[in-house]
N, C-alpha and C positions, 0 to 999 in steps of 0.2 A: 937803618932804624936806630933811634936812640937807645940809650940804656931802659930810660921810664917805659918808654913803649915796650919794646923787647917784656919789661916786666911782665907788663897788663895784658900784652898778648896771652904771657904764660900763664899768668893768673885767669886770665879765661880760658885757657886749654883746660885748667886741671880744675875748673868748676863744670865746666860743661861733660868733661868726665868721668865726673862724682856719679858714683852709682845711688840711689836715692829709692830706699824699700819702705814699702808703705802697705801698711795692713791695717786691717781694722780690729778694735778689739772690745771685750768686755770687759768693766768692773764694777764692784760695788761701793756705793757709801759707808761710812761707818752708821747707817741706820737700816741698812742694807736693801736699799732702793740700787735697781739695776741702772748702768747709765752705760753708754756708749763713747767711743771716740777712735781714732783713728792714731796711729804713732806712724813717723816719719822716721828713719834712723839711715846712716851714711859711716863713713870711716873716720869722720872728723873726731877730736879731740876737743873742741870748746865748750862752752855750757850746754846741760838741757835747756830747753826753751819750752813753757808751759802759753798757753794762750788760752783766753778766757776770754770769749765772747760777747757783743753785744746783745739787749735784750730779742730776743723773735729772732736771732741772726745763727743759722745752722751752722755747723762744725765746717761743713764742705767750703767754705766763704774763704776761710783763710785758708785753704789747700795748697796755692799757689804760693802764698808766704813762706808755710811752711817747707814745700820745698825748696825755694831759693833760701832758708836760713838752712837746711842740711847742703847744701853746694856750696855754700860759705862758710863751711865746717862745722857747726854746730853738731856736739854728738848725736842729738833725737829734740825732735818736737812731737809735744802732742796737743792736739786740736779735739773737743768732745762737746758735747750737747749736753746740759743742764738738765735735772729732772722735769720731763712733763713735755718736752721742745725737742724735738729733732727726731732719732733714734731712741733717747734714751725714753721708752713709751712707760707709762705707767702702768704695771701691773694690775692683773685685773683683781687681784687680789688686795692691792694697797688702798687700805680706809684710810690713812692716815692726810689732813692736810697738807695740801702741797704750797709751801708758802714761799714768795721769793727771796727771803734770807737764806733760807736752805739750800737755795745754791753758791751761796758764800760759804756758809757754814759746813756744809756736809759735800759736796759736790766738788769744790775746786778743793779741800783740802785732799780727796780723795784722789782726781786726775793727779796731784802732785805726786802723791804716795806712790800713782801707778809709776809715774814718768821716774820718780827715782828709780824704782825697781829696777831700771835697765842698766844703770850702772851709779848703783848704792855710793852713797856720797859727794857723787861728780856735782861738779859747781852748777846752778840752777840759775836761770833768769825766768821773768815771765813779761807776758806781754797781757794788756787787759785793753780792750775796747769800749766804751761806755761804760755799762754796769761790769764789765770785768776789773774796770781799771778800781771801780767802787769795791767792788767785792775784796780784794786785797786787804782793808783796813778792817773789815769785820771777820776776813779768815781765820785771823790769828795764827797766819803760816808765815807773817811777811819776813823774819828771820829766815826762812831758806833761800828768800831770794839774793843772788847778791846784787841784782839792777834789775826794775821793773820799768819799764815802757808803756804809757797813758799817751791813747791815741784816742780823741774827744771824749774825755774824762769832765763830766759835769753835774751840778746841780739839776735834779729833775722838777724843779720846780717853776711850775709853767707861767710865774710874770718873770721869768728868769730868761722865757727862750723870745724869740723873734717870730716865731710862730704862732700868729694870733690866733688862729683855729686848734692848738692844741688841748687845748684847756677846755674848750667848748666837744670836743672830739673824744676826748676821755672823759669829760664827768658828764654829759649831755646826752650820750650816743653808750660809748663802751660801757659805763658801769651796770648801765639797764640791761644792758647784753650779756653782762657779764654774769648776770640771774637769770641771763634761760640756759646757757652753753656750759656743760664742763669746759672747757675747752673754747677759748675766743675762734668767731670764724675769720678765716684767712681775706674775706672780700672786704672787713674794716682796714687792709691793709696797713697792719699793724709790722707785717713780715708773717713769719711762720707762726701757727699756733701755738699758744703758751696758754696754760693754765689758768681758769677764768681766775680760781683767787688770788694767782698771782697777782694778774693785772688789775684788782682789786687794792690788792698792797701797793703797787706801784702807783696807780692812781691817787690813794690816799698819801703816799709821802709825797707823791708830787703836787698837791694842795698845801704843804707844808711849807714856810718862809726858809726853813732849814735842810729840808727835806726829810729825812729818815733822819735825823739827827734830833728831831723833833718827836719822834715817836719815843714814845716813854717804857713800852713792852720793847725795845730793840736795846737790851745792854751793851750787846757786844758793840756799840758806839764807842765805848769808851777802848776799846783796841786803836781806835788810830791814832790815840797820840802815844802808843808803845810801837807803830813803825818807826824804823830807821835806815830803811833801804833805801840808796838812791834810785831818783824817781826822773824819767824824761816824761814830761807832761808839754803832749803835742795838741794844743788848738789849732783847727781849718778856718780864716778868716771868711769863709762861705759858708761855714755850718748854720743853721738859725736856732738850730739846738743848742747845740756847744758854745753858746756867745760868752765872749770874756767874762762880764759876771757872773752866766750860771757855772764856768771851770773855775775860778777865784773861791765861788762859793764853797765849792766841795774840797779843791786841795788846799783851801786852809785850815783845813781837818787836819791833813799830815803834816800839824805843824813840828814835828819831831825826825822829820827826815828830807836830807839834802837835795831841796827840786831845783833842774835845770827846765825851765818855761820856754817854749817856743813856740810861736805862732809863725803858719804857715798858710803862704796865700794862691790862688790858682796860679799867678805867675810864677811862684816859688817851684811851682809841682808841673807848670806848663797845658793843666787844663785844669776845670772846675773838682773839685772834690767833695764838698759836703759832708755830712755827717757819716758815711760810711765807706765815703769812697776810697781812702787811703789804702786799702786791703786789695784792690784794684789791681791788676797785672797790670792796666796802664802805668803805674808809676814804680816797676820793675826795676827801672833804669834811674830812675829820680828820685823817689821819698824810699825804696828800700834800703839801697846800699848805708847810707848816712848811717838809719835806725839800724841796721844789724848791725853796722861796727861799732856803736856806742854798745850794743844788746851782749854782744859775743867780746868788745877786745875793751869796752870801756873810751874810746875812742868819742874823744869832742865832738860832740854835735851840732853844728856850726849854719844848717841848713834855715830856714826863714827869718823871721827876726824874734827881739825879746818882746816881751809885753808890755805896753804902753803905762799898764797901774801894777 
C-alpha cells in the first residue's frame, strides 16, 4: 500500500469513528419568538458551522451534511427552522407579523448566538442555501463568519429564472391563497408550510427587477456592501432557478467581499442536481468533501468550473 493510500485509509478509520451527538434543542429570537433546531457536536477542533436554510426547506434536509461536517472535525453544527416553518411553530399567543426578513433579522442572528454558546469565540463558518445564502447580507452578523458557503444563491426575481410557470404559480395561484391560509398549504407544493405573509413578501420582491433590493421599507439592504467575509458561491448548471443571471443578480450585492464563483454541472457531481439537490447524500462522496475543506481548512475549491460572465 502506498504512503497516500495508507493516509486516506486512516483518514477514513478515524472519521468513521467520530462519535457524532446530536440533540435537538430550543431557543429564542431576540423578539422572543420560539424557534427550533437541532446541534450536531463531535471532538473535532475546526470551526462551528451555522446552516441556514432554503425557503419551505426543514432543518432535517441538511442532517446528513451536518453530520459528515462533524466527522470532518468540525467542532458543532447547527441546523434550525425559521419562524413559522418547521418546528419552530408560531405561538398561539404571537399577534405579531411574521415577515420574511425576520428570519434574516431575528432568527439566524439568534441560531448564531446559540451555536457560539458551545464554545464562546471558536472560529465560525456558515453555510446558506437559497435564501440563507441571502439572509447573510441583511443579518448584520457576516463579521462572525470567517467563510460563508452559497449553495444556489440567487435573485428571486422570476424573468430572472428558467421556470416559465413560476411567475404565473406565485402571483396567479399563491397570492389569492395566500388570503385565505394563515399558513400556505403544502399540495401548492411550495415545500413545507411557511407563513402566508411571508410568501406574500417573497412574492412581491420576486416581481421586483432587483429583488428585495428594490423594496424601499427593507433598509437593512444597505448591510451588504459592509460584508467582507469570503464567500464560495456555488451555481448548479441544472438549476432553472438559480440560472447565472438570477446568482450574478444577487451577489453583486456583495460587492465588498472576496467571491470565489463556481458552477457546477450533473457531470461535475456525476448525476442531475438542481436547485436543491446539492444537500443530497448522493453527493457525499463528490460535491461534499471539496465544500468542507474550503468551509473548515480554507482549502481551494477547485471542483466545476468558473463562470462564463
Amino acid at each position: 500500500m502506498t504512503p497516500s493510500l495508507a493516509q486516506s485509509a486512516q483518514a477514513d478509520a478515524h472519521q468513521n469513528a467520530l462519535e457524532v451527538r446530536k440533540r435537538d434543542i430550543r431557543f429564542e429570537a431576540d423578539d422572543g419568538f420560539p424557534l427550533a433546531g437541532t446541534l450536531f457536536e463531535g471532538d473535532g477542533q475546526k470551526p462551528l458551522i451555522l446552516i441556514s436554510s432554503a425557503t419551505a426547506v426543514p432543518r432535517g434536509f441538511y442532517a446528513a451534511f451536518a453530520t459528515a461536517a462533524v466527522k470532518a472535525d468540525a467542532r458543532g453544527v447547527l441546523i434550525y427552522d425559521y419562524r413559522g416553518t418547521g418546528d419552530s411553530i408560531r405561538p398561539r399567543s404571537w399577534s405579531k407579523r411574521i415577515g420574511m426578513a425576520d428570519w434574516a433579522l431575528h432568527d439566524m442572528p439568534a441560531a448564531a448566538k446559540t451555536l457560539d454558546a458551545i464554545a464562546p469565540g471558536h472560529p465560525m463558518v456558515g453555510v446558506g442555501q437559497s435564501y440563507g445564502g441571502q439572509a447573510l447580507g441583511l443579518s448584520g452578523i457576516s463579521d462572525r463568519f470567517a467563510r460563508y458557503g452559497m449553495v444556489a444563491v440567487m435573485s428571486g426575481y422570476h424573468r430572472g429564472l428558467d421556470d416559465r410557470w413560476a411567475g404565473p404559480r406565485m402571483f396567479l395561484l399563491g397570492v389569492p391563497l395566500s388570503l385565505l391560509f394563515r399558513d400556505m398549504p403544502k399540495w401548492m407544493r411550495l415545500g413545507e408550510p411557511i407563513p402566508a405573509t411571508v410568501f406574500r413578501d417573497w412574492a412581491r420582491w420576486c416581481s421586483m427587477p432587483d429583488y428585495f433590493f428594490d423594496d424601499p421599507d427593507l433598509e437593512e439592504t444597505a448591510r451588504f456592501t459592509k460584508v467582507h467575509t469570503p464567500i464560495l458561491s456555488l451555481r448548479m448548471t441544472d438549476d432553472p432557478w438559480g440560472t447565472e443571471r438570477a446568482v450574478v443578480s444577487l451577489m453583486k450585492h456583495y460587492d465588498h467581499a472576496p467571491i470565489l464563483r463556481r458552477w457546477i454541472s450533473p457531470k461535475d457531481a456525476g448525476s442531475p442536481i438542481g436547485h436543491l439537490g446539492f444537500f443530497r447524500s448522493r453527493f457525499a462522496e463528490t460535491l461534499w468533501p471539496p465544500f468542507l475543506a474550503w468551509l473548515l481548512d480554507g482549502t481551494e475549491f477547485t471542483a466545476g468550473s468558473p463562470p462564463t460572465q
